[in-house]
C-alpha positions in Angstrom: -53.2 31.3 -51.0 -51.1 28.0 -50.5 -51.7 25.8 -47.7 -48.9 23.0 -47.0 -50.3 20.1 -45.2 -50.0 16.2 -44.5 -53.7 15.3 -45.4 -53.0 12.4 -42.1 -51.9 15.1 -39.5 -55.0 16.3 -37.1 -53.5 19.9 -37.1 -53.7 20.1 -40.7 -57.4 18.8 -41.0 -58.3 21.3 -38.5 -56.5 24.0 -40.4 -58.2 22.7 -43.4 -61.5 22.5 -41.3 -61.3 26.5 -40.8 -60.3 27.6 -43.6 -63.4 26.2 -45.0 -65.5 27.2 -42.4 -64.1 30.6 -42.7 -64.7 30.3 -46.7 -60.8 31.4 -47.3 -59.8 30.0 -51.0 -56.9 28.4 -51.0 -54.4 25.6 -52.6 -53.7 23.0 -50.9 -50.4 20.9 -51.4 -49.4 17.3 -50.2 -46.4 18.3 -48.2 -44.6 14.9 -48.3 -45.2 14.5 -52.2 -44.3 18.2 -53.1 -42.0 18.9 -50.7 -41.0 22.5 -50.8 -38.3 23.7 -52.7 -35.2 25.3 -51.1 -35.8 28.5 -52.7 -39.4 28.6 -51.5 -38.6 27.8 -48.1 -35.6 30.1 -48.5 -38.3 32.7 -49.3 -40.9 32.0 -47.0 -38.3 32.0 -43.6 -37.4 35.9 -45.0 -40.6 36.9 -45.4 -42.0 35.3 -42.0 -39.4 37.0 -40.0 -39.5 33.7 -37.5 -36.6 31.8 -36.2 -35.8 29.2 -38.9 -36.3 26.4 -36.1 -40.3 27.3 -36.3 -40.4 26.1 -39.6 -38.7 22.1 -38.4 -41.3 19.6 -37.3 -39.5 19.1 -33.9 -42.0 16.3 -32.9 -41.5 14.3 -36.1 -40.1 11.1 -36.8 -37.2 12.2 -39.0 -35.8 14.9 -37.1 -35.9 12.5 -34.3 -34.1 10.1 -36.2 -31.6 12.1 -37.5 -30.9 13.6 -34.0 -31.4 17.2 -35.4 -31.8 18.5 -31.7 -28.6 18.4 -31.1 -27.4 19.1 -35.0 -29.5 22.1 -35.7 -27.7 24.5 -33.6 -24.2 23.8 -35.5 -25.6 24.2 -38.6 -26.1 27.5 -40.7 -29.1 29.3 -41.9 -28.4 28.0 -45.6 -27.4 24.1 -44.3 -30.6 24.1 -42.2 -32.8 25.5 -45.5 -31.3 22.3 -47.8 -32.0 19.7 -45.0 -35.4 21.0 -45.2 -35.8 20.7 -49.0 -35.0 17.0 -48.7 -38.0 15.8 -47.1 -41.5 17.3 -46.4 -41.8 15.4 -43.1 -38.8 17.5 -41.7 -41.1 20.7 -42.4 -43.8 22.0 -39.7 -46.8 21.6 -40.7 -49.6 23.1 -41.7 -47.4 26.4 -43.6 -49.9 28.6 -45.2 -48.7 31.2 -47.9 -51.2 34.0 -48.4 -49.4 36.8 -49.8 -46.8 38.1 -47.8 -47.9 36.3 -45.2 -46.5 32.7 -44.0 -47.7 31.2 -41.1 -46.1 28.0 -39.8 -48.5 25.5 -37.5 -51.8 26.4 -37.0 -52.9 28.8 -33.9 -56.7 29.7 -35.0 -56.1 33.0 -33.0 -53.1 34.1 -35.0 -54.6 32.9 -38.3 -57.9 34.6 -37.5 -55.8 38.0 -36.9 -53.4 37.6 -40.4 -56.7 36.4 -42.7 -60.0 37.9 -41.4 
């Protein structure tokens, strides 16, 4: 299993917080100094069947900055995949990669249901 976090961000230590509770193995990866690639998140957005939008960290700095609000919509699937790939602060946060299974933020409910 993979886990993708900023070790900073509170949702990611609380992710981190259950998975060890919960005594899931996993690996976790600094997000912002291994930034995914653009065939993983290529990958990942497939397999997760969610809108490509879930996997943008809306609330972030750089996507404020770089006014992707109003950018995003214009821009196609493949566009949106390679902005992501160019910065791991741009990328929601905590991902977790267990199997076929992605799952973008962390909702203890959902995560409960996809690991336990």
């Amino acid at each position: 299993m993979l886990f993708l976090q900023y070790p900073p961000c509170s949702t990611c230590q609380k992710a981190q917080k259950w998975l060890d509770e919960y005594g899931v193995a996993y690996t976790a990866r600094h997000i912002k100094e291994e930034n995914p690639t653009y065939d993983e998140l290529k990958a990942w957005y497939e397999a997760s069947g969610l809108p490509l939008k879930r996997f943008f960290n809306t609330s972030g700095l750089a996507y404020k900055a770089l006014q992707l609000k109003d950018k995003l919509p214009a821009m196609s699937d493949e566009e949106q995949l390679r902005l992501l790939a160019t910065d791991g602060m741009l990328v929601k946060r905590p991902i977790l990669v267990a199997g076929g299974k992605i799952l973008v933020g962390f909702r203890p409910a959902e995560w409960e249901q996809a690991l336990l």
